[in-house]
C-alpha positions, -999 to +999 in steps of 0.1 A: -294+333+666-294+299+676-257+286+695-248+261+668-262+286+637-236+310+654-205+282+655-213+269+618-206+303+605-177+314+627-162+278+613-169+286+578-146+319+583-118+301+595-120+282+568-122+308+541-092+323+557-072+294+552-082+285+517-071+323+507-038+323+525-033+285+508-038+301+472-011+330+480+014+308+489+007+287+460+012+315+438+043+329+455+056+292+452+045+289+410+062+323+408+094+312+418+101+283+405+085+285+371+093+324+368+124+332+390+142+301+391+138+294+356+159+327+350+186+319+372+191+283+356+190+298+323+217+325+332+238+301+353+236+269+336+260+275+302+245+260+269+268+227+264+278+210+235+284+170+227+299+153+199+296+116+184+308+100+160+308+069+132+336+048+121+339+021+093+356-011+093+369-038+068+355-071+077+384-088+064+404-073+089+382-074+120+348-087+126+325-066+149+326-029+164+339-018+194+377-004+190+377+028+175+409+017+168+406-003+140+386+020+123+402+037+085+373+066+085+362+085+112+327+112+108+320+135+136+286+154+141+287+183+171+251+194+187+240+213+215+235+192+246+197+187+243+197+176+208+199+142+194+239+134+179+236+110+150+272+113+129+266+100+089+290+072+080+277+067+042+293+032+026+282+049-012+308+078-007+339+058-008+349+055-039+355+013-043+396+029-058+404+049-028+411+016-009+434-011-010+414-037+002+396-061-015+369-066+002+336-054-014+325-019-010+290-034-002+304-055+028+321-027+048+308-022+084+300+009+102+302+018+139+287+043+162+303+061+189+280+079+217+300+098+232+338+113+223+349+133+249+383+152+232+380+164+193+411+184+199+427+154+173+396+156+148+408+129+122+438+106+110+441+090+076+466+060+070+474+059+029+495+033+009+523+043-013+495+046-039+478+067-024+450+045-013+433+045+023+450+014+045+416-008+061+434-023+087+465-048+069+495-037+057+526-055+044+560-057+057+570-039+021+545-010+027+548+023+030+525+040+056+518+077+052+498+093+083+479+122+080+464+141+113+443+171+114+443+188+150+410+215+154+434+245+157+469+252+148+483+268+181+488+232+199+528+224+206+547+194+206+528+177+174+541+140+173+534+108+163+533+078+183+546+042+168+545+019+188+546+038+219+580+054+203+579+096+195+582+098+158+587+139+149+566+143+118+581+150+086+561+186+082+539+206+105+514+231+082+495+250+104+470+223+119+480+193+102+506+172+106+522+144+085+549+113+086+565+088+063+561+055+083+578+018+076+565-010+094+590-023+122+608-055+112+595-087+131+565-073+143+526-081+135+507-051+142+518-012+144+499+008+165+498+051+154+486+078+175+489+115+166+489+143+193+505+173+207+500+191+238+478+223+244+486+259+261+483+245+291+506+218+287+479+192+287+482+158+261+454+153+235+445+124+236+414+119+209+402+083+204+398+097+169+434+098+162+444+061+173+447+030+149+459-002+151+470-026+118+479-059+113+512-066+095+508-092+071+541-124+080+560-131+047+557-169+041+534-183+062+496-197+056+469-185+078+434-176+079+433-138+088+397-119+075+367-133+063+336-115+044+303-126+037+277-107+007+237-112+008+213-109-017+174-107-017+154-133-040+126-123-062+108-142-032+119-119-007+144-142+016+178-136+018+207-158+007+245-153+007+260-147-028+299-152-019+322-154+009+356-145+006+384-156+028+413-140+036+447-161+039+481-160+030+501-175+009+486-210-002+509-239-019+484-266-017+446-274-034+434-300-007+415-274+009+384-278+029+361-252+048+342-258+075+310-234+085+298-231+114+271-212+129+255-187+157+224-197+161+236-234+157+227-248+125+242-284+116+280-279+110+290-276+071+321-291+057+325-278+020+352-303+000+342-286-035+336-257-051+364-240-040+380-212-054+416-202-049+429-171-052+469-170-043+480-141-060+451-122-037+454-146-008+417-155-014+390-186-006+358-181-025+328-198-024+296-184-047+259-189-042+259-214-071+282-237-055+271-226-016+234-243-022+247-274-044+246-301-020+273-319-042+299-295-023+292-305+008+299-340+026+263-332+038+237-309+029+244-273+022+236-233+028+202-243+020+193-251+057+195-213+058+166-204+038+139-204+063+164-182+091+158-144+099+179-122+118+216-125+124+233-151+123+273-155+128+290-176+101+328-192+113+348-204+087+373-232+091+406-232+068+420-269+064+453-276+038+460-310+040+438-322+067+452-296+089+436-264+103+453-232+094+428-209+113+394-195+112+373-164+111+337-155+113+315-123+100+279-118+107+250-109+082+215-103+085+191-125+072+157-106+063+123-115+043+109-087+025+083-105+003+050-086+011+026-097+038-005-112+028-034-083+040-073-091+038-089-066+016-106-040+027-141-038+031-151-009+005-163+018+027-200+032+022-205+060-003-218+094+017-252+104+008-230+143-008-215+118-033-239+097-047-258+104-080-293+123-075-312+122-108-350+120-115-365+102-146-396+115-166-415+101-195-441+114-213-459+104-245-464+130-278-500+109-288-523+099-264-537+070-284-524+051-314-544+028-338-526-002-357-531+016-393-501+025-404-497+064-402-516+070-369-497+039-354-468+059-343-460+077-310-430+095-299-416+092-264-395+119-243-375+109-220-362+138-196-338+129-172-320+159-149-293+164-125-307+170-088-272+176-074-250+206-068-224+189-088-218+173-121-225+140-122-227+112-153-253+084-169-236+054-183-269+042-199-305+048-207-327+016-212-364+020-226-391-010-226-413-001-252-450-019-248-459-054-263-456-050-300-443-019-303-415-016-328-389+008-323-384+034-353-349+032-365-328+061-365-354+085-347-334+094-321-326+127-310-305+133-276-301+166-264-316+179-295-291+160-319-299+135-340-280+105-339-272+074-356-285+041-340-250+025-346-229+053-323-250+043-292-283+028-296-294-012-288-318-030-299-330-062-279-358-083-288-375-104-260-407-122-277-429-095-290-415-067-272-386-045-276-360-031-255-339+001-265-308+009-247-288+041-252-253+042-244-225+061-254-191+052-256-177+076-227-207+088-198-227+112-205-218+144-182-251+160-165-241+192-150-258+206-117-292+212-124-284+200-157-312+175-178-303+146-207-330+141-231-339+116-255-364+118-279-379+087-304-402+068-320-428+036-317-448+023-337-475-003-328-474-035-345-502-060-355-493-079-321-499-049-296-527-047-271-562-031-273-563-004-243-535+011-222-499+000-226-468+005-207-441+022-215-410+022-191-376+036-189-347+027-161-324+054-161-283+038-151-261+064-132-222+061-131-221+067-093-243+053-069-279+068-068-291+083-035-329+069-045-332+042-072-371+049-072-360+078-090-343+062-121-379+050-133-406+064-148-436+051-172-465+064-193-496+048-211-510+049-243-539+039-254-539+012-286-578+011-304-598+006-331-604+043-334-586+070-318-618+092-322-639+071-304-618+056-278-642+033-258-642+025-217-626-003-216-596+011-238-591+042-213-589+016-185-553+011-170-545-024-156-550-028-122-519-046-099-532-071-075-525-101-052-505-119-080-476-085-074-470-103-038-455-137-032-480-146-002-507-136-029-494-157-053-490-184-027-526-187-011-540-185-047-521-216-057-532-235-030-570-218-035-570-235-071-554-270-061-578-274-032-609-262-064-593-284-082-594-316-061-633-304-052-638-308-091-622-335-102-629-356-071-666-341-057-694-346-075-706-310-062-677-300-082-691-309-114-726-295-104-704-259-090-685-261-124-716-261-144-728-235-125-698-211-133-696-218-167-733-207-173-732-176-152-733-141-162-699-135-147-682-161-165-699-145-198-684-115-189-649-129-184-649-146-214-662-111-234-633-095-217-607-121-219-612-117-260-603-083-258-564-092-251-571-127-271-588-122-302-595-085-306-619-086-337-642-109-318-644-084-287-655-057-310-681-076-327-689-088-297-697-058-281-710-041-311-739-066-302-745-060-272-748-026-276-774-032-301-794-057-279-795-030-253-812-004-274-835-025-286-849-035-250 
């Protein structure tokens, strides 16, 4: 063995060697971490929980999210840590009595919250002396009665916070907690927090259980809340249909409002079409008199029509030429009229799902004479259902020969005679006839199935000596897989006498170059350039003499009187027969 054959090999080894011990460590290494350290996370790590929540607002009382504090409803949603936490806050369940707000069900906002870290304090509810939920505005008259429910009843030290100031609730039962609160005199908001402390001496202290409200000032004229209501038009934009706003006590009608906008529109100063509320402490506008230019010292909400998306709406209060505040809301401006979408191309029909039938005709006389009582011959037509499904035929169209009459009320479908009137056409195109049959729902071929139609021609004084054409087109509900199919034809033979039916009268019409347009083409130009020789040459006079003393042309002119003048072709050739026998 050659030096280098023995180093190769001895190289190869080594190699080998490696790759194995690379795979086992691979394997120890897949085994721990996907096998053994998978086990020790899962009995280590404990399964943790997190908790978020929703809150609603009253616009009239504050404008956007972000303090939990102003909330009047709080809903809370717990999952396990690897699951998605989306809490419900649901507008529709609030009944529109269980407030004491005027703002519009419709227009109340709701929050999310992430994250909430203590639930200890799991919900406080602020109600009226009526009863009804406080939004966020209380008078200096009203009575505040706090409800707080804590998760568990063995917490200590259950008290409510006004104002920084312990206030011992008026009764403790088991987890919840309640208190009888009047608003402090000379202030303008109350802040209420319920808590109590754990076994551990600890302090809940649950966002959940925290609001803040405004105290309304007896006698004095500001702007403190505004709300704004959309609609969608039959076109699909969106327009506002009121805006409400909140103020107190108003002695004077020289009011003006001026809107403001976020994106910047051109500033809106409305001097009519004002409504004043003061018994609710209310400015109203409606969408009637927010898109009248007449309002407005210029223009109006119509400069809005063409915006999408949000858009923040400030309001401007002035009594008397002097400003008495402001507030602002934000709506959503959105265009659900439908997009205009190209149609779509109809997709091609699978060969499995298009219509498969086969036409036949056939003929019960093989020849017919004009003499009434042996001028009549009755057609079949047989048409059957190739597919392994059921399929349908709208209609079944016949054209009989030229001068054939159609028989009326002859036909039988399916073994059934039928009146011509249920389904059964008549069309008359010169001296010919065409018969449709078409009932007035599909006809239903099952698989394998056949549709036939049986009736009767008769051939008039106009038909033709020899072999006619009879043809029927067959018209399928679906698409047919091969229209060549849908046709069929047969010939009969029209003569003098049946019995002795001569050459010419078994002979079926050729097709020839006139069936193709370069055919027809060439000829045409074939006979204009005969024609100019004739007309123009004399060797087309001496050519044209020529033809019209020849045998052939004799013989064109003997067959030619066959279609033209029938009588004349039978005497005709009556003759000729003779003058043969007697050479």
């Amino acid at each position: 063995m050659e030096p280098t054959d023995r180093k190769t090999k001895t190289t190869l080894k080594n190699l080998m060697i490696i790759g194995a011990i690379l795979i086992v460590v691979l394997i120890v290494v897949l085994v721990y971490f996907f096998v053994i350290k998978k086990d020790e996370t899962e009995t280590t790590q404990p399964i943790t929980q997190m908790t978020c929540g929703c809150y609603i607002i009253d616009p009239a009382v504050v404008n956007d999210c972000g303090d939990p504090k102003r909330a009047f409803i709080f809903n809370l949603n717990t999952v396990s840590a690897d699951q998605v936490c989306n809490a419900k806050c649901d507008i529709n369940d609030i009944a529109d009595n269980l407030l004491n707000s005027t703002t519009p069900k419709e227009s109340l906002k709701t929050c999310p919250v992430r994250s909430i870290s203590d639930t200890r304090c799991e919900n406080l509810i602020l109600r009226d002396q009526d009863g009804k939920i406080i939004t966020g505005r209380v008078k200096p008259t009203d009575e505040i009665n706090a409800e707080a429910t804590f998760d568990k009843s063995t917490y200590v030290d259950y008290i409510f916070k006004v104002n920084s100031e312990d206030s011992t609730p008026d009764k403790v039962d088991g987890n919840k907690i309640t208190k009888k609160i009047t608003p402090p005199p000379a202030v303008t908001s109350i802040e209420i927090v319920a808590t109590a402390k754990d076994s551990q001496g600890e302090q809940i202290n649950s966002m959940i259980c925290r609001r803040i409200l405004d105290v309304e000032t007896s006698g004095t004229t500001a702007v403190t809340g505004m709300t704004a209501i959309t609609e969608q038009q039959s076109d699909g934009k969106t327009k506002i249909s009121q805006i409400s706003i909140s103020v107190g006590q108003l002695n004077s009608e020289n009011i003006k409002i001026r809107f403001s906008f976020e994106p910047e529109f051109t500033t809106l100063t409305a001097i009519d079409g004002i409504i004043v509320d003061s018994t609710k402490g209310t400015i109203e506008m409606s969408k009637l008199d927010l898109y009248d230019p007449n309002n407005f010292s210029n223009d109006s909400f119509n400069i809005l029509n063409d915006h999408l998306g949000e858009l923040k709406i400030t309001a401007e209060v002035f009594v008397n030429e002097s400003s008495i505040g402001s507030a602002s809301t934000t709506v959503t401006f959105i265009d659900t009229s439908p997009e205009e979408t190209p149609p779509e191309e109809p997709q091609p029909l699978p060969d499995s799902e298009k219509s498969n039938f086969s036409a036949t005709k056939a003929v019960g006389q093989t020849c017919v004479q004009r003499t009434e009582g042996t001028n009549s011959a009755t057609y079949t037509i047989t048409v059957k259902n190739n597919r392994d499904a059921q399929d349908q035929i709208a209609s079944v169209k016949d054209k009989l020969p030229l001068g054939f009459v159609y028989t009326i009320n002859s036909s039988i479908v399916n073994g059934t005679a039928i009146v011509d009137t249920d389904m059964v056409k008549i069309t008359t195109v010169g001296d010919t006839q065409e018969i449709v049959w078409e009932p007035s729902a599909p006809w239903s071929i099952p698989a394998g199935g056949t549709l036939t139609i049986v009736f009767q021609a008769t051939a008039g004084a106009k038909s033709l000596t020899g072999q006619n054409l009879n043809e029927v087109i067959v018209n399928p509900v679906q698409i047919p897989l091969d229209p060549s199919t849908l046709r069929s034809q047969v010939y009969i033979v029209v003569a003098q006498d049946c019995a002795n039916i001569t050459d010419e009268e078994k002979e079926i019409p050729q097709t020839g170059i006139f069936d193709s347009f370069i055919g027809r083409v060439v000829v045409g130009i074939f006979i204009i350039i005969i024609g100019w020789i004739i007309y123009v040459r004399p060797e087309g006079t001496l050519l044209t003499e020529k033809i019209v003393t020849s045998k052939a042309y004799d013989d064109f002119e003997f067959r030619k009187s066959k279609i033209t003048n029938p009588k004349k072709y039978f005497e005709e050739k009556v003759l000729r027969k003779n003058s043969k026998g007697n050479r």
